[in-house]
C-alpha positions as YAML, in Angstrom:
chain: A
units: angstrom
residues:
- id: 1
  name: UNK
  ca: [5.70, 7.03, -4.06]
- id: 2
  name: UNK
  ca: [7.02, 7.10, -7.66]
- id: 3
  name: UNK
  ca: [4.08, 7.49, -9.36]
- id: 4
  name: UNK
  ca: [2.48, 10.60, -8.05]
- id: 5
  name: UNK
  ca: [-0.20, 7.83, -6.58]
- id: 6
  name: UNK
  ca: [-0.47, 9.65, -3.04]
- id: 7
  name: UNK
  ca: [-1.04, 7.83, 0.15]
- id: 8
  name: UNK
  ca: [-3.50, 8.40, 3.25]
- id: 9
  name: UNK
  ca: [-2.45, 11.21, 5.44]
- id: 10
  name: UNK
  ca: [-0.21, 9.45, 8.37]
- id: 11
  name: UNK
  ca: [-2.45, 8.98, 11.06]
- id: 12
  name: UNK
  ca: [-1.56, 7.77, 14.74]
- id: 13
  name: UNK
  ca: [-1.70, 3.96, 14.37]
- id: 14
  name: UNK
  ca: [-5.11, 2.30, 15.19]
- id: 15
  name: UNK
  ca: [-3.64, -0.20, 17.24]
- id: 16
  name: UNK
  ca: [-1.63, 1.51, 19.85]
- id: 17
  name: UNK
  ca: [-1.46, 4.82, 19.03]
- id: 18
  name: UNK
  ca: [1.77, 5.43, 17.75]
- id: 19
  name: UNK
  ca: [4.28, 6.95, 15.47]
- id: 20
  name: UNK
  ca: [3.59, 5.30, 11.82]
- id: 21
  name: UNK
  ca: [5.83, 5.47, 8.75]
- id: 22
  name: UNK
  ca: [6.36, 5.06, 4.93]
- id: 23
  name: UNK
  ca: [8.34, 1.26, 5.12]
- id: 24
  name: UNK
  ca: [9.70, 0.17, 1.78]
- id: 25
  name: UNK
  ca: [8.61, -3.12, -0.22]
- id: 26
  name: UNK
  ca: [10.36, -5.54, -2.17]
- id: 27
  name: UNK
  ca: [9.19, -6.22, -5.59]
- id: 28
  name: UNK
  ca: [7.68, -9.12, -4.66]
- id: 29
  name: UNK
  ca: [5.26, -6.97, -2.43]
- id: 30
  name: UNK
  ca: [2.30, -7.05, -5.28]
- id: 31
  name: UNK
  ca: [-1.05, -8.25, -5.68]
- id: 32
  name: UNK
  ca: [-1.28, -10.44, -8.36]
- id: 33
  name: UNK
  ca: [-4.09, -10.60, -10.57]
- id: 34
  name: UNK
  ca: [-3.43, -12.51, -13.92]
- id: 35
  name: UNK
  ca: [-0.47, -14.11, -15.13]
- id: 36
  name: UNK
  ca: [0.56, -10.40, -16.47]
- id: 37
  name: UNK
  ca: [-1.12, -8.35, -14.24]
- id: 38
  name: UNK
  ca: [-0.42, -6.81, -11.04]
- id: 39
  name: UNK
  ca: [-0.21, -3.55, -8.79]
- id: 40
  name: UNK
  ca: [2.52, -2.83, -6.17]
- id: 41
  name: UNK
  ca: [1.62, -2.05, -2.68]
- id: 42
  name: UNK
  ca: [3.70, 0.25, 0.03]
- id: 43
  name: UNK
  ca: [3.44, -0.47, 3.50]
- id: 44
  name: UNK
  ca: [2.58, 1.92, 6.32]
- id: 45
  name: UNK
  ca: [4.18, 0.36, 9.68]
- id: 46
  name: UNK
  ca: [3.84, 1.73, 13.29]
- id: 47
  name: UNK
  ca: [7.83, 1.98, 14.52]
- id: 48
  name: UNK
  ca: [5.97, 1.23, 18.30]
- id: 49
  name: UNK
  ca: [3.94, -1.86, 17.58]
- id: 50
  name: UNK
  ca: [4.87, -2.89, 14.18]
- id: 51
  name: UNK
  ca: [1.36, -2.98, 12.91]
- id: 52
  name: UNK
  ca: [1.18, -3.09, 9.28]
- id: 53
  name: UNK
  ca: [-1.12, -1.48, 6.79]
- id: 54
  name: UNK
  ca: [-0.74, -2.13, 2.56]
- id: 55
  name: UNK
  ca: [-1.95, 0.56, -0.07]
- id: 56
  name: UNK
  ca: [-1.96, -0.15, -3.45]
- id: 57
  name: UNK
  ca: [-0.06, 1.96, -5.43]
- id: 58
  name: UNK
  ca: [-1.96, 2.54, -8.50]
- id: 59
  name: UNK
  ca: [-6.03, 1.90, -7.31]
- id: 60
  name: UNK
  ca: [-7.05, 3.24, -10.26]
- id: 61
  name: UNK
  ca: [-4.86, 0.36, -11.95]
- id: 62
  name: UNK
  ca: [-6.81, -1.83, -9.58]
- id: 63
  name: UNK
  ca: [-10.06, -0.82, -10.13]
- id: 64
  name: UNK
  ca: [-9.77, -0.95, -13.90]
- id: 65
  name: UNK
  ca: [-8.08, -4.84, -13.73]
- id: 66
  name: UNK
  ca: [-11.11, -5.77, -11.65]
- id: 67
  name: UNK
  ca: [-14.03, -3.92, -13.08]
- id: 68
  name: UNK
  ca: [-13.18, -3.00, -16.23]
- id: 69
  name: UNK
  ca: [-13.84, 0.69, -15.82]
...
């Protein structure tokens, strides 16, 4: 990831079992918060089953928007 934000080790996928990967997102891919405010996700995708899992890219970005801390 660009940041230095790291993800979760790969893991086998918790679906089926299988191979997972690092799958690129559009822009758009972004949880929006405010008007101005938002944090990019990256997608981990199982290349057997195509099960899907998001990460924020900047949590601490996250936590901050929502909390305040």
């Amino acid at each position: 990831m660009d940041n230095g934000t790291r993800l979760p080790p790969l893991t086998p996928c918790p679906e089926c079992g299988g191979e997972r990967v690092i799958a690129p997102c559009s822009e758009e891919a972004c949880l929006v918060l405010t008007l101005f405010s938002t944090v990019s996700l990256q997608a981990v995708t199982c290349i057997e089953c195509g099960h899907t899992t998001l990460y924020a890219t900047e949590p601490q970005k996250l936590k901050k928007l929502l909390y305040g801390e």
